[in-house]
C-alpha positions as CSV (number, residue, x, y, z in Angstrom):
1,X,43.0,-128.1,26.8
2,X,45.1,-128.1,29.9
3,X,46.6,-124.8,31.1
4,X,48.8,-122.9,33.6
5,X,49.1,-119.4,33.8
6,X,51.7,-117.6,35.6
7,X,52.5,-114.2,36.4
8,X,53.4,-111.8,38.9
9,X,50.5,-109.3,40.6
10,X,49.9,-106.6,38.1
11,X,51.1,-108.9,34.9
12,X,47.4,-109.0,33.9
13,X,47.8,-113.0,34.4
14,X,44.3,-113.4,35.5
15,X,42.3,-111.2,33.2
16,X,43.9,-113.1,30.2
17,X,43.0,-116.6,32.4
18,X,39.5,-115.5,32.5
19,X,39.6,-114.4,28.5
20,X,40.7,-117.8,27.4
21,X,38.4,-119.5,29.9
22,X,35.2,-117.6,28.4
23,X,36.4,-118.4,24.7
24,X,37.3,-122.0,25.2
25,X,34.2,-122.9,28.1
26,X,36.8,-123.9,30.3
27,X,37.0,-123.3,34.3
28,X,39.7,-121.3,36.4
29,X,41.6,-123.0,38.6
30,X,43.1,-120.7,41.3
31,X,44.1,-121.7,44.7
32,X,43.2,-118.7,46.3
33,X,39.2,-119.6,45.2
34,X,39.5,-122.9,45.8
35,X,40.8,-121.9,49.8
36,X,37.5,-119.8,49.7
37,X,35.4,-122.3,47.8
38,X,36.7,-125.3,50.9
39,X,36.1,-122.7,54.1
40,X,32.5,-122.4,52.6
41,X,32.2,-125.9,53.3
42,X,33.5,-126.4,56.8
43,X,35.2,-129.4,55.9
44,X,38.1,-131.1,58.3
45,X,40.9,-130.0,55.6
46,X,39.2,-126.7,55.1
47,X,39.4,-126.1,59.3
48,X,42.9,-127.4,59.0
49,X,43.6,-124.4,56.0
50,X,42.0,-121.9,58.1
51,X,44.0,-122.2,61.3
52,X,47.2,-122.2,59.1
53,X,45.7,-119.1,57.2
54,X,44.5,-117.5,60.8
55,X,48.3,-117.5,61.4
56,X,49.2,-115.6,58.3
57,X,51.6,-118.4,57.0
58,X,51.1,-120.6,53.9
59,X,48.8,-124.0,53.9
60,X,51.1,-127.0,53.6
61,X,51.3,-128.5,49.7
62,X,49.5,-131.7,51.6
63,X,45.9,-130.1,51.9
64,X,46.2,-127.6,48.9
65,X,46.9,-130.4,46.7
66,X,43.8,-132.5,48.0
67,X,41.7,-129.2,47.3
68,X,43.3,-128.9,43.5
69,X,42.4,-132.9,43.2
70,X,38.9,-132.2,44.4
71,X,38.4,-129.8,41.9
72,X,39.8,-131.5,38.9
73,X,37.6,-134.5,39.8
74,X,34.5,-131.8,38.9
75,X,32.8,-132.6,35.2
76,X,34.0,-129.3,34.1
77,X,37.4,-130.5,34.2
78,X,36.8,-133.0,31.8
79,X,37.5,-131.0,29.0
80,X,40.3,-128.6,30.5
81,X,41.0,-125.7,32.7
82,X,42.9,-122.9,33.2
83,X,45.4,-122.7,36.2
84,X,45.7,-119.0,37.3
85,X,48.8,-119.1,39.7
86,X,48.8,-122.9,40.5
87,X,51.6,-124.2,41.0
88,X,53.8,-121.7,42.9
89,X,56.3,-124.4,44.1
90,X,58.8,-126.8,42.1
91,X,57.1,-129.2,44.0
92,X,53.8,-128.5,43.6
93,X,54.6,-128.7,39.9
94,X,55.8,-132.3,40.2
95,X,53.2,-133.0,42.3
96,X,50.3,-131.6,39.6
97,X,52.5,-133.9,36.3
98,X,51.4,-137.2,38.1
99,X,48.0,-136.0,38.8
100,X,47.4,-134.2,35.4
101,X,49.0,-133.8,31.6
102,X,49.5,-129.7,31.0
103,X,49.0,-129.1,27.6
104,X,50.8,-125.6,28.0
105,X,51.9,-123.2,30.2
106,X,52.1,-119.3,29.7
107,X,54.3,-117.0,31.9
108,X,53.5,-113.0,32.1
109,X,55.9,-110.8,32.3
110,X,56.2,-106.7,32.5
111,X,59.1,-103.9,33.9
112,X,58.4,-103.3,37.4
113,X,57.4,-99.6,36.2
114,X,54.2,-101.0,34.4
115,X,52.9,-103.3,37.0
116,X,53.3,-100.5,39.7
117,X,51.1,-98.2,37.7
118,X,48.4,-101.2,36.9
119,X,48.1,-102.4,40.5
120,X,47.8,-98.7,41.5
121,X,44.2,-98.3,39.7
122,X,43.2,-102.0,39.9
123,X,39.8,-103.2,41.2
124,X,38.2,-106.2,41.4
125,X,34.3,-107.4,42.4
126,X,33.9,-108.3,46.1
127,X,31.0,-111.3,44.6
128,X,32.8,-112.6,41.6
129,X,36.5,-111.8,41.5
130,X,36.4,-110.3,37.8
131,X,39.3,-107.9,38.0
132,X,39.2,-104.3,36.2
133,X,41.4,-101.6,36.3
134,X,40.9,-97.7,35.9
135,X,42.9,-97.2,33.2
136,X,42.3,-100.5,31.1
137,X,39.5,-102.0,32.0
138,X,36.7,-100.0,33.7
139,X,33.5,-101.5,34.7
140,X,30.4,-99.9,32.2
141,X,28.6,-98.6,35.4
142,X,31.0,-97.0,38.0
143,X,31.5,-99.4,40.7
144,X,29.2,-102.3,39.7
145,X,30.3,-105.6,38.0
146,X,29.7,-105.9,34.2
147,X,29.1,-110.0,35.1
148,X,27.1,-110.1,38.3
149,X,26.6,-106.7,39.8
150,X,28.5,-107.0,42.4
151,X,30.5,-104.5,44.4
152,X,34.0,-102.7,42.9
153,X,36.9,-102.6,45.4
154,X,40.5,-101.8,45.7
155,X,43.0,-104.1,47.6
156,X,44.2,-102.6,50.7
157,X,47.3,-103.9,49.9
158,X,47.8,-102.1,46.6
159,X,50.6,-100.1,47.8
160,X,54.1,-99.3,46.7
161,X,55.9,-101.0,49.5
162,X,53.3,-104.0,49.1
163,X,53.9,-104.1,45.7
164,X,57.4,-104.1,45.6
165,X,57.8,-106.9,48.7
166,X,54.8,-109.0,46.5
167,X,56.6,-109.1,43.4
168,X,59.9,-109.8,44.8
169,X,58.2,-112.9,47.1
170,X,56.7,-114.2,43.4
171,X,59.9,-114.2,41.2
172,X,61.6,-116.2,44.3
173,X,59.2,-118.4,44.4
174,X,58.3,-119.2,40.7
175,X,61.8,-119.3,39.0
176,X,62.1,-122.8,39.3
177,X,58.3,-123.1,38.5
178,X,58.9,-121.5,35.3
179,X,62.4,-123.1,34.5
180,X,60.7,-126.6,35.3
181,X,58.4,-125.9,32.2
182,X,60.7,-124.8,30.3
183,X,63.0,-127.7,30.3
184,X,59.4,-129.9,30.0
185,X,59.2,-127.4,26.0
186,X,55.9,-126.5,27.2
187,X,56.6,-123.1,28.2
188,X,55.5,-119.6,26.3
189,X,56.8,-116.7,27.9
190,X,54.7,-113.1,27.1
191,X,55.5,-109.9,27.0
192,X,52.6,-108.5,28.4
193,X,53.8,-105.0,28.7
194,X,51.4,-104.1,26.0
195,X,48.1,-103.6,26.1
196,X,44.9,-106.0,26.2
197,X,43.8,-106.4,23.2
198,X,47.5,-106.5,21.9
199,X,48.4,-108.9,24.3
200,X,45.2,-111.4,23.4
201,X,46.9,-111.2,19.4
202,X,50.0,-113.1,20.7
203,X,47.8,-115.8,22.9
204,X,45.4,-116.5,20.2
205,X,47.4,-118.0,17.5
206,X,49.0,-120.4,20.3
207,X,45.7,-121.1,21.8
208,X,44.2,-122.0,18.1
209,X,47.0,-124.4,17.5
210,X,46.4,-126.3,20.5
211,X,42.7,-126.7,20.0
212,X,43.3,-128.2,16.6
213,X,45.6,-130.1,18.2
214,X,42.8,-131.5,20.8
215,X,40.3,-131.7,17.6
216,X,42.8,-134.0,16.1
């Protein structure tokens, strides 16, 4: 079971990839982890990522896509993953078709109106990355992780004018991303306006028909 999952900041794109990942025992691919995972290391490529990220500008496709190629070499690949933001480019999603099949590819989407009010109480754990969210999904004890125990935080860069400029950078860059799997019939756009549990109704049904798919 091979998946992408796309969505702008807010969308709830990443909670949902960590729901399906949990249900299905797959792992989350996202390349902002995998950046973190590769400076751990020290690695050539991963000092080459950091002086592009110590500029603030993007790492080239070239060593991203060696990082994503590391990772899907891992044994817990061998049965799927999820994607959560990977690919952002048309040709990073050219790139990933010779390197992997995608089974299926979900796309998030919610008025401007909603994510602003999400993103506004969202939190996420400093050790683990789970993300929660003061109005839909609040750790049990304030300010620790329900997962590890790690430290709740807010993004510094939860603010309107962030928001706004964050979105607009992600629907520039992903339209042809999400018109490329379209045209491929492999695309299910959702309206995830709605809340989380509502939201995981509409995934299910898809995500049950692809497993018996695999099974068969």
């Amino acid at each position: 079971m091979r998946l992408i999952f796309l969505g702008s900041a807010g969308v709830g794109k990443g909670t949902y990839a960590q729901l399906v990942a949990k249900e299905y025992k797959l792992p989350i691919i996202s390349s902002g982890q995998l950046l973190r995972e590769e400076l751990k290391q020290s690695t050539p490529d991963a000092l080459k990522a950091k002086a592009y990220m110590d500029k603030g500008v993007l790492v080239p496709n070239k060593l991203l896509n060696q990082f994503v190629l590391n990772r899907l070499s891992k044994k817990d690949c061998k049965k799927g993953f999820v994607f959560d933001g990977f690919p952002r480019s048309l040709e990073q999603a050219k790139w990933l078709d010779k390197v992997t099949p995608i089974d299926l590819v979900f796309s998030f989407v919610a008025p401007k109106s909603i994510i602003f009010k999400r993103l506004s109480g969202r939190m996420f754990c400093v050790k683990c990355n789970i993300v929660y969210n003061k109005e839909t999904k609040e750790p049990r004890k304030n300010g620790v992780c329900d997962s590890c125990g790690g430290k709740i935080a807010q993004r510094d860069d939860d603010t309107p004018v962030a928001i706004k400029k964050r979105i607009e950078i992600y629907q520039t860059e992903v339209k042809k991303v999400i018109e490329y799997y379209r045209k491929g019939k492999i695309l299910y756009e959702i309206d995830a306006s709605y809340n989380l549990d509502e939201v995981h109704k509409i995934i299910d049904p898809v995500m049950n028909i692809i497993d018996d798919f695999d099974t068969d």
